[in-house]
MARLOBA-226011 format. One record per residue (C-alpha): residue number from 0; x negated, y, z negated. Coordinates in steps of 0.2 Angstrom, whole numbers, plus 5000, padded with zeros to 4 digits. Each point is the difference from the previous one (the first is absolute). Layout:
<lumpas>
 resi    u    v    w
  NUM    X    Y    Z
...
</lumpas>
This chain:
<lumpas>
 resi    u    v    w
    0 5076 5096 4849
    1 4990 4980 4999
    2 5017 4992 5007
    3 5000 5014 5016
    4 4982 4996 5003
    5 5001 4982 5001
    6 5000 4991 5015
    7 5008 4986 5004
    8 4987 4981 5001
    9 4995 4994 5016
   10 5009 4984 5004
   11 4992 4982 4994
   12 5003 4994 5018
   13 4988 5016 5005
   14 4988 4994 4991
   15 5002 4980 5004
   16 4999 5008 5019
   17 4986 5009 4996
   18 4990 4983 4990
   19 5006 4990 5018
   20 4989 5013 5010
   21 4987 4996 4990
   22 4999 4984 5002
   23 5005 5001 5020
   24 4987 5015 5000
   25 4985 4989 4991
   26 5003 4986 5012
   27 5000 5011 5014
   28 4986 5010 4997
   29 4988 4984 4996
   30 5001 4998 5018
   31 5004 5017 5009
   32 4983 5006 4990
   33 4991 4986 5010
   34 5010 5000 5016
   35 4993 5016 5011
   36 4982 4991 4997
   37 5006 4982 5006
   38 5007 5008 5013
   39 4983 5006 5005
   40 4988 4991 4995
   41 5008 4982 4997
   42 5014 4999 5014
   43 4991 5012 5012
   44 5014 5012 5004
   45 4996 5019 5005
   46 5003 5016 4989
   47 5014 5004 5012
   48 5008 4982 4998
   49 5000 5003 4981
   50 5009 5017 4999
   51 5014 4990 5014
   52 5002 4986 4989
   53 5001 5011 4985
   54 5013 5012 5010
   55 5008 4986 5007
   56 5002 4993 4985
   57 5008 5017 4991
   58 5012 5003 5013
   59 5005 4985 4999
   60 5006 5002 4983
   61 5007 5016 5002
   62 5014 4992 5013
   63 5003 4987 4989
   64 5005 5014 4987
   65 5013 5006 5010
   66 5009 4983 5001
   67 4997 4993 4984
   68 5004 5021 4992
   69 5019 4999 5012
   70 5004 4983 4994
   71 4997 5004 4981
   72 5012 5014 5005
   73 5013 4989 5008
   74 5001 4988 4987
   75 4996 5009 4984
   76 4987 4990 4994
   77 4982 5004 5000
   78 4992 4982 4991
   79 5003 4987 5014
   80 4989 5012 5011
   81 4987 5003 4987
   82 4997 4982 4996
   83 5000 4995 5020
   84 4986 5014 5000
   85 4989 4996 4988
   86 5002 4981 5004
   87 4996 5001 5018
   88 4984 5011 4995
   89 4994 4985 4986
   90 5003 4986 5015
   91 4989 5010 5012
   92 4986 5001 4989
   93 4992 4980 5002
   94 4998 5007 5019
   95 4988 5012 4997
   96 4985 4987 4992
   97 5005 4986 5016
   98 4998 5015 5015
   99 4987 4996 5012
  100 5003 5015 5009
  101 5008 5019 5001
  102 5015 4994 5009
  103 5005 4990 4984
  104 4997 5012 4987
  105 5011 5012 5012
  106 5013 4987 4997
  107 4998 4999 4981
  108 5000 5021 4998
  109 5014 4997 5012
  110 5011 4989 4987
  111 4994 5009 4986
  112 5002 5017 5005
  113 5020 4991 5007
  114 5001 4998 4981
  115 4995 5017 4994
  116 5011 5008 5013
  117 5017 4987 4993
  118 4995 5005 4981
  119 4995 5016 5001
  120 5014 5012 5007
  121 5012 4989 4987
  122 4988 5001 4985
  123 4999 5019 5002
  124 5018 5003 5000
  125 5003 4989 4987
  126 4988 5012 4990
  127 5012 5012 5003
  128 5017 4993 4998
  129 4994 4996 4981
  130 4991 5016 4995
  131 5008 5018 4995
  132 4993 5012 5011
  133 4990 5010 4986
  134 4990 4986 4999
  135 4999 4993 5018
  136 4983 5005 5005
  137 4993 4993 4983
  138 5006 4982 5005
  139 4994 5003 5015
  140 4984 5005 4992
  141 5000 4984 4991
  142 5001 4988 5011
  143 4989 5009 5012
  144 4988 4999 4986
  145 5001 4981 4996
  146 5000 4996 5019
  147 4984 5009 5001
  148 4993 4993 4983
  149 5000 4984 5010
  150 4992 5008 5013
  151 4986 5002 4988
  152 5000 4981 4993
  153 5003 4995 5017
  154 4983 5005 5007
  155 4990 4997 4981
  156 5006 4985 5003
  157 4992 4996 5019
  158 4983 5007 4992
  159 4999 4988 4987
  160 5007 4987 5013
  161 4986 5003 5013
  162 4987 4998 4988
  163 5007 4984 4991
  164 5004 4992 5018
  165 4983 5007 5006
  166 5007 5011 5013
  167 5011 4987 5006
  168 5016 5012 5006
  169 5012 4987 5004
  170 4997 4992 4984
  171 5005 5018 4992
  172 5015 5001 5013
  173 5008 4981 4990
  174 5001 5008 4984
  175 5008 5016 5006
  176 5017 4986 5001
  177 5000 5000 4980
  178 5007 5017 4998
  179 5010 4999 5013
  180 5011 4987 4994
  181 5001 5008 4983
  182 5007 5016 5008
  183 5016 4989 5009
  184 5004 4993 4982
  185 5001 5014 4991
  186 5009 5010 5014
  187 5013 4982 4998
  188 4998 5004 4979
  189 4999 5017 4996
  190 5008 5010 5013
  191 5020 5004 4996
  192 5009 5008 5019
  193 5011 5016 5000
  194 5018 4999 4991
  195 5015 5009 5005
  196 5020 4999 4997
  197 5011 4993 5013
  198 5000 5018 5009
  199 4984 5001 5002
  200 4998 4985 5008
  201 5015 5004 5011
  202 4993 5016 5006
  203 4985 4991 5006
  204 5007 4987 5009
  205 5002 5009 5019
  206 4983 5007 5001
  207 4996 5003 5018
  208 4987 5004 5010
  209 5010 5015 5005
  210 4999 5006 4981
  211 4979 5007 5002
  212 5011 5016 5005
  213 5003 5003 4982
  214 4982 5003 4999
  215 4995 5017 4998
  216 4987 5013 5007
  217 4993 4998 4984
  218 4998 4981 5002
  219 4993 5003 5018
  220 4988 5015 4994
  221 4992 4984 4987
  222 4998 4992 5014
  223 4990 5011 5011
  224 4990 5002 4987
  225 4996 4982 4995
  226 4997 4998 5018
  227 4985 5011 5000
  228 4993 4993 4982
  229 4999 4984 5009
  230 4991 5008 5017
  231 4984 5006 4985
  232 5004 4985 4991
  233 4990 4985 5010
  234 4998 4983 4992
  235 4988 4997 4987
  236 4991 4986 5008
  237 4992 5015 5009
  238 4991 5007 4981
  239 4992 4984 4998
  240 4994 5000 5017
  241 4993 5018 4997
  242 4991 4994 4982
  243 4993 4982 5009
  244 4995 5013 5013
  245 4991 5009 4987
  246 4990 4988 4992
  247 5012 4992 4987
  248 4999 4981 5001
  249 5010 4988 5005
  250 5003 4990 4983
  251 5004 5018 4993
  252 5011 5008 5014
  253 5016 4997 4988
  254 4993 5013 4989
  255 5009 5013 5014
  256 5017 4996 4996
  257 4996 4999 4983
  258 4995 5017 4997
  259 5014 5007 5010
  260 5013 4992 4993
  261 4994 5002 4981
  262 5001 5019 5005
  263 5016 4996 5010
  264 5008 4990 4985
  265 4994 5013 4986
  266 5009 5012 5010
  267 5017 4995 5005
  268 5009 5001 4985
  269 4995 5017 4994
  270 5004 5005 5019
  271 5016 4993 4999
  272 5004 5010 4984
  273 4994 5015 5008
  274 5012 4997 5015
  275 5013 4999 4986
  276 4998 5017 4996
  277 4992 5011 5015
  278 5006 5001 5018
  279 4991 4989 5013
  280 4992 5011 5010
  281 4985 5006 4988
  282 4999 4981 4995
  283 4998 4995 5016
  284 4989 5013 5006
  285 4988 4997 4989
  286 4998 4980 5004
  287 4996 5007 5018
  288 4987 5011 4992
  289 4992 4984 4992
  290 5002 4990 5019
  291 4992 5013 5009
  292 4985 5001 4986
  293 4998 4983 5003
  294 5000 4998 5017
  295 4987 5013 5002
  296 4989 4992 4987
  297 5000 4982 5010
  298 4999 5010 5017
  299 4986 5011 4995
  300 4991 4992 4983
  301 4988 4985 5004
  302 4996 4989 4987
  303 5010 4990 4988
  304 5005 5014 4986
  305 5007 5011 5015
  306 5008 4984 5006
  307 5008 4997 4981
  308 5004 5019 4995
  309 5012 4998 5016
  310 5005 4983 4996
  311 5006 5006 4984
  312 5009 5015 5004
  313 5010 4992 5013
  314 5007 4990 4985
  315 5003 5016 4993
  316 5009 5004 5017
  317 5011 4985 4998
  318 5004 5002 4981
  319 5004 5019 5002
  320 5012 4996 5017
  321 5009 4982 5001
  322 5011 4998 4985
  323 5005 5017 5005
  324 5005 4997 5018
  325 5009 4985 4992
  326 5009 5011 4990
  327 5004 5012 5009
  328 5010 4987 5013
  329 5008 4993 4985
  330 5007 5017 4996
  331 5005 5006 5018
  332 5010 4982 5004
  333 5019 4997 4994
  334 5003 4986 4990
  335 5005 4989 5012
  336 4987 5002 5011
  337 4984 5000 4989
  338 4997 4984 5008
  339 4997 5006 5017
  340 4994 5016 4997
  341 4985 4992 4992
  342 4998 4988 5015
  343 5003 5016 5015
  344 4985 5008 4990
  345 4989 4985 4996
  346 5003 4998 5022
  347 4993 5016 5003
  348 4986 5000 4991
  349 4996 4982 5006
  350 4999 5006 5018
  351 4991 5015 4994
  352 4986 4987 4988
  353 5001 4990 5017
  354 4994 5014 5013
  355 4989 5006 4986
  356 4989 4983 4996
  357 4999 4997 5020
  358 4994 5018 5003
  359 4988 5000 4984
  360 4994 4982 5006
  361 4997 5008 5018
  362 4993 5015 4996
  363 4986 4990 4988
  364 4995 4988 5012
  365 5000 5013 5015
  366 4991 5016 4991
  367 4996 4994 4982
  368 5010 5001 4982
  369 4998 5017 4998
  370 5010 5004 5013
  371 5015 4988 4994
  372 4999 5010 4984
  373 5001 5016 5006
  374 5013 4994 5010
  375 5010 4995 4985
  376 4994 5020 4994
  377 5009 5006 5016
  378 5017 4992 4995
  379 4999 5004 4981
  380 4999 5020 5005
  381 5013 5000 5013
  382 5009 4991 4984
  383 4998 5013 4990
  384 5005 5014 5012
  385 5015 4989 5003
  386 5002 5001 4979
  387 4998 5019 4998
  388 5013 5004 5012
  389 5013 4987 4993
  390 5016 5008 4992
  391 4998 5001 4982
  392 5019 4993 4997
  393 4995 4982 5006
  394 4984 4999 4987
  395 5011 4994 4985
</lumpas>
């Protein structure tokens, strides 16, 4: 009976993926935590620009995930791709700290998202191509978990940074490099790529563009619904906004992504050991339930505790519903193809996190941020009318 019940480790290269997120996630929060405010209040730029830059910069990724996803495919190695990733995002760091205007930190999310997108469709499928199935959404879980640990330190960190550097945010933005660079040498130290036997490899070899037929209504239904996640799922930038709004300061305003994503990080793991035993649908349903709670609380709630009781469940939102989407991709895509089934999704809901960051960033400065918020609330319930109606036999 013990030897039935036990499940099989989550891979050490899981868990070196996982540590590099943190460390990528660290550096990049330092300075996302920062970056809506600079926008504004250093740099000048409008509420609009910021959600374009941040869309932009999303989407951006997205694309790249369905190159980068293809070409692990093609040549049957997911490494090169990851380390190319996670490089270019450590290089574009320095040009945060040296812009003098928006159109330059546009460039530098530009490069670094370009380094997210090359990683992160590859990463993801390497995830796959080393776990058993029974334990697939735990390592997702865990790396979801350490990526957003970081994005704890990271924005700890840019607290204790803007008061050591007297509010001094380009200062902050230099140290963010540190991290950076200790994310590309552990990806060239501690990460091991896929294995396979000579037919293996064979089999992967002609890959075509023409092969996305072998994806499934299944694959396509995952989709859909990733697609409206990302509508309700604006960028973050805009729950600092909200909080500074609200009367939190500006040496503080990293405190926002630090409540959400200690709730966010506490959550992903036991969410993706739930997602390794129940079907999707309730899961899934129930980080909507947490979205739409919070939506409605910084749509309607003045005052900072309103603003932070939302904050905090839309990390729930997040812990409860990525790792989960992740997975169920991973489980819907053939072998072969993880690669650029994790790049078609990560497209979609790129375009979708695009339209919605422009809309929410139009809608704030043309009527206010309640009604970007309840925006968001609009989305998240045609989600979940979408989820109640979905076929039980493509939940897992």
């Amino acid at each position: 009976m013990i030897e039935q019940d036990r499940r099989p480790p989550i891979p050490k290269t899981v868990w070196a993926l996982g540590l590099v997120s943190l460390f990528m996630d660290t550096s990049s929060e330092i300075i996302h935590a920062l970056l809506p405010l600079f926008l504004t209040t250093t740099l000048g730029a409008s509420v609009a620009l910021v959600g374009l830059i941040d869309g932009v910069a999303e989407s951006t990724a997205a694309i790249a995930k369905v190159f980068s996803g293809y070409a692990s495919d093609r040549i049957g190695r997911r490494k090169p791709f990851i380390l190319l990733g996670y490089g270019l995002a450590a290089l574009s760091k320095p040009l945060f700290p040296l812009a003098g205007g928006p159109m330059l930190v546009l460039g530098a999310r530009f490069a670094d998202r370009i380094g997210k997108g090359i990683r992160g469709a590859p990463r993801d499928a390497l995830i796959a191509d080393l776990t058993p199935k029974t334990v697939r959404g735990r390592a997702y879980g865990v790396r979801q978990a350490l990526d957003t640990a970081g994005a704890v330190v990271g924005p700890l960190l840019a607290i204790t940074l803007m008061a050591l550097f007297a509010g001094d945010m380009r200062a902050v933005f230099w140290i963010a490099v540190i991290p950076a660079g200790s994310a590309v040498a552990l990806v060239v130290v501690g990460v091991e790529d896929r294995t396979g036997d000579a037919q293996a490899q064979k089999a992967r070899a002609p890959i075509r563009i023409s092969d996305i037929k072998q994806l499934d209504n299944a694959f396509w239904g995952v989709v859909a619904i990733g697609v409206l996640f990302a509508l309700a799922r604006f960028s973050e930038a805009f729950l600092i906004l909200k909080a500074n709004a609200e009367g939190l300061p500006l040496t503080l305003a990293p405190l926002v992504l630090v409540v959400m994503n200690v709730v966010y990080a506490l959550g992903a793991y036991p969410a993706g050991a739930l997602s390794d035993a129940l079907n999707a649908r309730g899961l899934l349903l129930l980080g909507l339930a947490a979205l739409i709670a919070a939506d409605l609380l910084l749509a309607l709630v003045p005052g900072l505790a309103g603003a932070f009781v939302g904050i905090a469940l839309w990390g729930a939102h997040m812990a409860l519903t990525q790792g989960l989407l992740t997975k169920l991709v991973a489980d819907r895509a053939p072998e072969t193809l993880r690669g650029s089934a994790f790049g078609i999704f990560n497209l979609a809901t790129g375009l979708g996190l695009l339209a919605s960051s422009v809309l929410a960033g139009l809608l704030w400065d043309g009527f206010g941020p309640a009604a970007a918020f309840l925006a968001s609330a609009g989305f998240a319930a045609a989600a979940c009318v979408m989820l109640i109606g979905w076929p039980r036999s493509s939940q897992g």
